[in-house]
N, C-alpha and C positions, 0 to 999 in steps of 0.2 A: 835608412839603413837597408841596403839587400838582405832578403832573407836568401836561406842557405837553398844548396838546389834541390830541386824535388822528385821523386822517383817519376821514370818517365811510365806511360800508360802501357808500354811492351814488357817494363821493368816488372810492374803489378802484378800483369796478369800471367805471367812466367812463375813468380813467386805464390800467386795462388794457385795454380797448374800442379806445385811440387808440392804443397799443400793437401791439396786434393791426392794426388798420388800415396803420397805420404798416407794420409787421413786412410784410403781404404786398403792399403797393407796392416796400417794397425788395427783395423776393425775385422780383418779378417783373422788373424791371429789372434786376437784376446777374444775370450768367452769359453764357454763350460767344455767345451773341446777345444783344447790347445790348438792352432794347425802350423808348421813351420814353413819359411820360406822355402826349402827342398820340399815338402809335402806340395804345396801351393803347384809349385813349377811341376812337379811329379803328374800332378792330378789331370792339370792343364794338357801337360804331355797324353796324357791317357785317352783325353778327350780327343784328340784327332789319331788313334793309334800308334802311338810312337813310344809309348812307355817300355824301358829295358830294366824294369825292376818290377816284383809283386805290388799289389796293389791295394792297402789296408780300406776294402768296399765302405765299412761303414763311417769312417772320416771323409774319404771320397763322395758319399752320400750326403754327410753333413757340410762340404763343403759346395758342391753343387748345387743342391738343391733346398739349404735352408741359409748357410752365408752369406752366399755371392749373392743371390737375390736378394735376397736383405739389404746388403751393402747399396747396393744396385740402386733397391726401389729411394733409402733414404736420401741417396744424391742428389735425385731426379726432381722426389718429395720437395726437399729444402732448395733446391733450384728455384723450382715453381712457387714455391712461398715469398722465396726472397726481392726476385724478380717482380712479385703480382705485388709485392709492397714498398718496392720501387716505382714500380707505375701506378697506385694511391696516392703515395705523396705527390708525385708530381702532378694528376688530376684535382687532389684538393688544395695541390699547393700549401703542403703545411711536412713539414717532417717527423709529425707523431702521429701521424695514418698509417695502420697496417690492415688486413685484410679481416681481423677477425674485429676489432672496433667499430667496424661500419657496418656488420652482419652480413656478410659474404660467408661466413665459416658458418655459420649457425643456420644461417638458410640451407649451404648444401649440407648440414647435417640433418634437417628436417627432412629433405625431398629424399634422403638417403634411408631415412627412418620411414619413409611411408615406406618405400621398396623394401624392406626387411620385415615390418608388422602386417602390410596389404598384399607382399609380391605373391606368397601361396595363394591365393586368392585366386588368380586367376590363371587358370589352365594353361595356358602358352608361358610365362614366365616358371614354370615346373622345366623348363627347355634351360640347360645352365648354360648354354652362350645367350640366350638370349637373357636370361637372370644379370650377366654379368655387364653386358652394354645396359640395361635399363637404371643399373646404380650410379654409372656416371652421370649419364641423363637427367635421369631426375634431381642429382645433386646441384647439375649443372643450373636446370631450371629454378632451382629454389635459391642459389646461390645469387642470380640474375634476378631475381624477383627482388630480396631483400636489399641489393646493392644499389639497385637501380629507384626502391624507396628512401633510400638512405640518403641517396646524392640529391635527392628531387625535394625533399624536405627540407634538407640542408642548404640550400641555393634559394638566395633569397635576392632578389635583382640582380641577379648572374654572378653574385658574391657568396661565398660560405666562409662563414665566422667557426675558431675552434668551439666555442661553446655549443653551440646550435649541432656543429655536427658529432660532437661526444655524445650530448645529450642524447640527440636520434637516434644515435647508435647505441646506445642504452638502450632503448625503448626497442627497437628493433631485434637488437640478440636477445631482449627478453620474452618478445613474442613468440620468435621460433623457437630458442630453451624451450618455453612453455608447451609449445607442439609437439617440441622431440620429447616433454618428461611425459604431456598426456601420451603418446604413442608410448612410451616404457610402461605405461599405469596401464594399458588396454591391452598388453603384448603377453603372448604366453612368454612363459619362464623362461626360454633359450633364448627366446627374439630379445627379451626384456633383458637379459645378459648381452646378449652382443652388441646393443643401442648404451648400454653402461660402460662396457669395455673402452666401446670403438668412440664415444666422446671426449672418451681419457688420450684419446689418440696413441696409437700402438701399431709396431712391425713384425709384430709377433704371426700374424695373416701372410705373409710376406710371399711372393711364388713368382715362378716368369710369369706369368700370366698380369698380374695386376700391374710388373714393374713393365711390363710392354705397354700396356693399358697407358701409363703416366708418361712414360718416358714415347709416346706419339704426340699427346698433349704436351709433355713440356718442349718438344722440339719446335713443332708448325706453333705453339702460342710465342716462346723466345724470337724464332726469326721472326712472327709476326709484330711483335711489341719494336723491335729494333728498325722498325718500318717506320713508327711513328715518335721514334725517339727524336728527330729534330722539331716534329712541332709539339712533344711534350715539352722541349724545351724554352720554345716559344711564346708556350703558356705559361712558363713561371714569371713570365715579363708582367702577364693581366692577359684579359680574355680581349680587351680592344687591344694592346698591343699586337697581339698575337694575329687578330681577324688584318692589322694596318700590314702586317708581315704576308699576307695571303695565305694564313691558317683558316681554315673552315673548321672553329670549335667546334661546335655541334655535333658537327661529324665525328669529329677526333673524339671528345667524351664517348658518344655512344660506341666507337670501334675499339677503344684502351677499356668500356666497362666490361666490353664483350670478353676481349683477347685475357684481362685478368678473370674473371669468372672462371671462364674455363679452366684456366690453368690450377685454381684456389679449386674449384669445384670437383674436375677429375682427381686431384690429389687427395682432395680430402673423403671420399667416397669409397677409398681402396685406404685408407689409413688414420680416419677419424681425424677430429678437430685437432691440431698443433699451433698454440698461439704466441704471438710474439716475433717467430724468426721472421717475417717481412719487418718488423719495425726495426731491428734492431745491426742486422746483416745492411742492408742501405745508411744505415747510420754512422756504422764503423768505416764503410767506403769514400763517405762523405770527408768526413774526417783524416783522411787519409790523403785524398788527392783533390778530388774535384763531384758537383753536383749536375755534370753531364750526363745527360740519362743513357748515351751510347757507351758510356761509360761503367756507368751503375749497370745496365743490362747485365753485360757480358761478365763483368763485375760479381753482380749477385750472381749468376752465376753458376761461378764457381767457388767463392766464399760459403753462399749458402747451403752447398753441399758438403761442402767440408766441415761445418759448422752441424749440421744435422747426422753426418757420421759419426762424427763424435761425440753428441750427447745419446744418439744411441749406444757408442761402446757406454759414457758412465750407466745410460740406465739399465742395460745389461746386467752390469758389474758391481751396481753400489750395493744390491741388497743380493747378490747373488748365492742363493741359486735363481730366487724369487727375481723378478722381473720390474721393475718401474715403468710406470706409465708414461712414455717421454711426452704426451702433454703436461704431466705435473711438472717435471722437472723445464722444460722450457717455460712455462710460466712462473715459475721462483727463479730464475732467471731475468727475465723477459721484463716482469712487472717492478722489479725496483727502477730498471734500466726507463722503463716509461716514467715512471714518477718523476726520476732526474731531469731528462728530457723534458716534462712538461710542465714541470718547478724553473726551469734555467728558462726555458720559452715565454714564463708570465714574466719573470725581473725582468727579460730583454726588452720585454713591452715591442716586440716585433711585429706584430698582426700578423703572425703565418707565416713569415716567409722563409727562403731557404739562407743557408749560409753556405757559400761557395767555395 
């Protein structure tokens, strides 16, 4: 029996595009200052002088320079999440890999937390641009530390079994947890507040300055990931298929551990840990159309941005005036959706693999 026809991949990402559009008109509008779509247009107008009506400064204020970068940084954010956990799965070859289960989140929030409870320390980081490059850095670094333990422990004859690699990943986000709660226990009072905060993961920090910061990293790591998306492909065949096809694995793990790091590592340095949106954003895509990673790329995307806009409008909104930490809420979310996931993945008795 034919099945019926299926959206084509222009069809998708058109309908995610008006999405995304959609997704930050509504997030700019809703929250504790109303703004309308004449205000919006007004403001915008003003900004290149062309406004022919007064101008209410303090919504214009609040529109500028605490909305739109907000809106901004979360697209970028969940871009980078969604994307680095599309390119997981396809490295472990399993579709319930996301970037904080293998301690990639938890690393760059260690190296993140040394730069917050060490950075006074030393006299040139008192310099705030240079404070402000040394947080991605180090998250970066620690990020790559723990991913690159994760994969290597996991890879056992060039194979990684899901148990082997949950388990590690256990053990691994519990080591740096462990680092980043000793740095909160050793931290004065305000350090030891913003390493609390910023693991709840939050936009509340939000400014051009950090969404520039990400959205440099999410661009050179996306084109760069979309490099390697034909032989991610390759490798969901097996790592000898893939070498019989003139893949150089080797290479390819170390350049996709590199390219996601980054991407997981900058994001989460300017916005604390947020778990889940890579596993669950590649999952929905899958499900949709197809498990081509040129696909999923450009895919997550833009799903995962639209998808991170708007669990920032509810945690804005639910307890408002008060604020939700949108890691809590992404992971009450996130985490039944893994359960599912990896309850249906043991009865299929599939060893890993993708569904197409």
């Amino acid at each position: 029996m034919k099945k019926g026809k299926s959206l084509s991949f222009a069809t998708i990402y058109l309908l995610l595009t008006i999405l995304l559009i959609g997704s930050v008109l509504l997030a700019i509008r809703v929250g504790a200052v109303s703004i309308g779509f004449g205000d919006m247009r007004a403001y915008l107008w003003d900004v290149f002088g062309l406004a022919h009506k007064p101008i209410d400064t303090v919504t214009r204020g609040v529109f500028l320079q605490i909305r739109v970068p907000r809106i901004l940084l979360c697209a970028v954010v969940g871009a980078s999440l969604s994307v680095s956990g599309a390119l997981m799965q396809a490295l472990f070859r399993n579709p319930i890999v996301e970037p904080g289960l293998v301690g990639t989140s938890s690393g760059a929030a260690l190296g993140a937390a040394l730069v917050f409870v060490f950075g006074s320390q030393f006299h040139s980081l008192n310099n705030t641009t240079i404070a402000t490059v040394m947080l991605p850095v180090c998250a970066f670094a620690g990020g790559l530390c723990t991913t690159l333990i994760a994969y290597n422990l996991a890879s056992v004859r060039g194979k990684i079994t899901v148990a082997t690699m949950i388990l590690i990943g256990v053990a691994v986000n519990a080591l740096a947890s462990g680092g980043t709660g000793f740095l909160s226990y050793i931290a004065r009072d305000p350090q030891a507040r913003s390493i609390t905060f910023w693991s709840l993961g939050t936009f509340t920090g939000a400014d051009w300055t950090s969404f520039f910061i990400v959205f440099g990293s999410a661009i050179v790591s996306i084109l760069w990931a979309l490099f390697y998306a034909k032989g991610l492909n390759a490798l969901l065949l097996g790592e000898s298929e893939a070498q019989a096809l003139g893949v150089n694995t080797d290479r390819l793990k170390r350049r996709v551990i590199i390219v996601n790091t980054l991407m997981v590592a900058v994001a989460t340095s300017m916005v604390g840990v947020i778990g889940f949106v890579g596993l669950v954003v590649p999952h929905v895509l899958r499900m949709v159309k197809s498990a081509d990673n040129r696909y999923l790329i450009i895919g997550c995307s833009l799903l995962g941005a639209s998808m991170m806009i708007l669990a920032d409008v509810v945690a804005r909104t639910i307890i408002a005036p008060a604020e939700l930490p949108i890691g809590i809420l992404t992971a009450l979310v996130g985490a039944p959706v893994f359960i599912t996931m990896l309850i249906r993945q043991a009865k299929s008795n599939t060893g890993g693999g993708f569904y197409a």
